[in-house]
N, C-alpha and C positions, 0 to 999 in steps of 0.2 A: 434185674441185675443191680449189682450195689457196687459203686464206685470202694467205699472202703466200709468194716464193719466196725463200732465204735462198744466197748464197755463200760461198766460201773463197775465197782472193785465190791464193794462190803455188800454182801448179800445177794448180790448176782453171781460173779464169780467164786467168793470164796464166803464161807459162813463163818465171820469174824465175833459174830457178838462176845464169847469166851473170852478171845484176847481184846476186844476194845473196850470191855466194861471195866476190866485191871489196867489196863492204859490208861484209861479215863481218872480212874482213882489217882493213880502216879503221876496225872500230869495234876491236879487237882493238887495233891501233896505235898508238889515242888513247890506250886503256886501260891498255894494260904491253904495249912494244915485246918486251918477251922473251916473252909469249905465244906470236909468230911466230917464237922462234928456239928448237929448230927449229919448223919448220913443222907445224902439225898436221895429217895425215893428212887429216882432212876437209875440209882447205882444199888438200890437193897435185891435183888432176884436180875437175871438173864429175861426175863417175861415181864417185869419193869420195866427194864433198859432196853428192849427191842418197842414197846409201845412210845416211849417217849420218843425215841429215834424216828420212828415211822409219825409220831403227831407232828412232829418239827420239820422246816419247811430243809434247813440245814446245821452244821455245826454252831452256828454264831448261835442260831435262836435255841438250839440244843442247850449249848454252855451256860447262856444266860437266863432261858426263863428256866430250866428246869436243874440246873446245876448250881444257879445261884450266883454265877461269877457275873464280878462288875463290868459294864458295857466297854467303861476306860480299860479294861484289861484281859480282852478277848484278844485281842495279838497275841500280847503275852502268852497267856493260854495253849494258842495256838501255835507260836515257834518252839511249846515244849513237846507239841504232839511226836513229831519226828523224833525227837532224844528216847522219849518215853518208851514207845511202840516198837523202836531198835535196840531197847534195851531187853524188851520183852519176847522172851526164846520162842514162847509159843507158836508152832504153826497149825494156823486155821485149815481145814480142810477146805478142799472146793467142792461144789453141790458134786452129787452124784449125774454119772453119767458125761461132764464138761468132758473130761480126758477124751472120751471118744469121739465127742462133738468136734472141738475145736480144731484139730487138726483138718476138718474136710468143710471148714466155714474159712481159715487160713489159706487153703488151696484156693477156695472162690475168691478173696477180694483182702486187703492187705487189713491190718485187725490193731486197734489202739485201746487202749484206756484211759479214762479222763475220771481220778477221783480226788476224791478230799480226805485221802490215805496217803502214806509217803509213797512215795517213788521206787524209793532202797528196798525197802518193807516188802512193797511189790513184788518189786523183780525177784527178791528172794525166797519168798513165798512159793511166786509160778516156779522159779528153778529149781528149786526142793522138790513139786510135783513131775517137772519133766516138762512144764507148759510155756515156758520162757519164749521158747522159740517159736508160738504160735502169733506174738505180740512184736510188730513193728514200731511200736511208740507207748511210752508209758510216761502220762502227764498226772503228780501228781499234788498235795495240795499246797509247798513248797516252790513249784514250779510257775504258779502266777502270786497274784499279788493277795493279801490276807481278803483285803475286801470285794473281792471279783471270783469267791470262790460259787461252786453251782448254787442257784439254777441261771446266776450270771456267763456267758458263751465264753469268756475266756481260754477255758481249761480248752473246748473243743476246737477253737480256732488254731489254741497251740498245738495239739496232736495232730489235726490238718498239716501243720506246717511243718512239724515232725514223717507226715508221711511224705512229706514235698507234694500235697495234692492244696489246691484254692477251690475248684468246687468240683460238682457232680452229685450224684445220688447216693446219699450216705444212711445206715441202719444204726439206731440207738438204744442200746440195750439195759435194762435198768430196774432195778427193784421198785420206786419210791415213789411219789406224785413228784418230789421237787427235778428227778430224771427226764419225767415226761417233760417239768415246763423248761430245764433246760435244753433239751430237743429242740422244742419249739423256741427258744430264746435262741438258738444258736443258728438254727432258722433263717428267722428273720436279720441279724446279725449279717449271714453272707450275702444277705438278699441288698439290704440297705450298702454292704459295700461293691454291688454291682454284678456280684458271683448269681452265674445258675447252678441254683442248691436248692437239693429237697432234703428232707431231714425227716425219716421213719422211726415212731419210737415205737418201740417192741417192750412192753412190761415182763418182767419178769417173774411169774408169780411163783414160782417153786420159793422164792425169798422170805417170803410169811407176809408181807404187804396183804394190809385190809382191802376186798379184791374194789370197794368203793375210791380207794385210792387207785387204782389204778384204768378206771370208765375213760379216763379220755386219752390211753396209747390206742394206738394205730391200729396194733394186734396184742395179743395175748398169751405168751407160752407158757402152758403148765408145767413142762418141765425141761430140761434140756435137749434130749432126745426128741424134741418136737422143731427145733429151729432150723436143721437145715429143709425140711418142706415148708414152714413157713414163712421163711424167710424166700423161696423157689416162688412164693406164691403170691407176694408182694409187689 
């Protein structure tokens, strides 16, 4: 049994790359038009910009080694993410199969997000699907501080605190290796402040994740319709 079940947004829940490689561009655009000239590599194909995403550990080292922006101006960067990405109509579809999932993972145990997507974006994403109502807390990369985003515990500590829970037996749901290590970072995080916490991370491999990145979660779901026995079995 799981005290509460926790999410990743981009490539667990919903298959974003579409809309985050033209987000990317835009926020790039705002920021210094010659970033895109020439083009960087991770923004030339969808099959680009999903490798780079998956080599990078998160957005900082995304932005910077493989986007070119300077270290001094990765905040920056990033407080245009949210204008950008709400600017952009596009809704990303969510993996096949969630709609029927989520609803009978939400009856077992109270159900949060913790990404380094907006917030806003979120909620109106899952509410365009119908899935809003499955999600008791939506922490996202606006909601903590620029330099505490994953695989730093912040984000999880704050949807914890969103659910009004401090500890118990929690499930982490997640495309990416940096998912897994913020699991375990968030982990040991309640442990050192005196919480009994266990912290399950569950890869998510329907996401496209190299399945070498994904060797050190907990368990393995190939696709949605596998989580609520695996999660039973946990």
């Amino acid at each position: 049994m799981f005290t509460a079940i926790l999410w990743d947004y981009d490539g667990t829940l919903a298959n974003t790359p579409v809309k985050n490689i033209a987000v990317t561009r835009a926020v790039l655009g705002r920021l210094d038009p010659a970033l895109l000239d020439p083009l960087p590599e991770a923004l030339s194909s969808l099959a680009a910009y999903q490798a780079a995403n998956y080599r990078w550990r998160n957005w900082r080292e995304l932005y910077q080694h493989a986007l070119r922006v300077p270290a001094d101006r990765l905040d920056e960067a990033g407080a245009l993410w949210g204008p950008c990405q709400l600017a952009d109509r596009t809704l990303p579809p969510l993996f096949g199969g969630l709609l029927e999932v989520l609803p009978r993972l939400a009856a077992l145990a109270p159900m949060g997000i913790c990404s380094q997507n907006d917030s806003g974006n979120i909620r109106a994403a899952l509410a365009a699907h119908g899935a809003a109502d499955c999600f008791a807390a939506v922490v996202g990369h606006a909601d903590v501080d620029f330099a505490r985003q994953k695989p730093d515990p912040a984000a999880f500590l704050a949807c914890l605190d969103r659910l009004g829970l401090r500890e118990g037996r929690f499930a982490y749901i997640g495309d990416h290796a940096g998912d897994i290590a913020f699991g375990r970072n968030a982990q040991a995080a309640l442990r050192a402040m005196g919480r009994a916490a266990e912290v399950v991370c569950v890869a998510a491999a329907w996401g496209g994740a190299p399945s070498v990145d994904l060797a050190a979660a907990d368990a393995v779901a190939a696709r949605p319709a596998d989580l609520p026995d695996l999660l039973a079995d946990l």
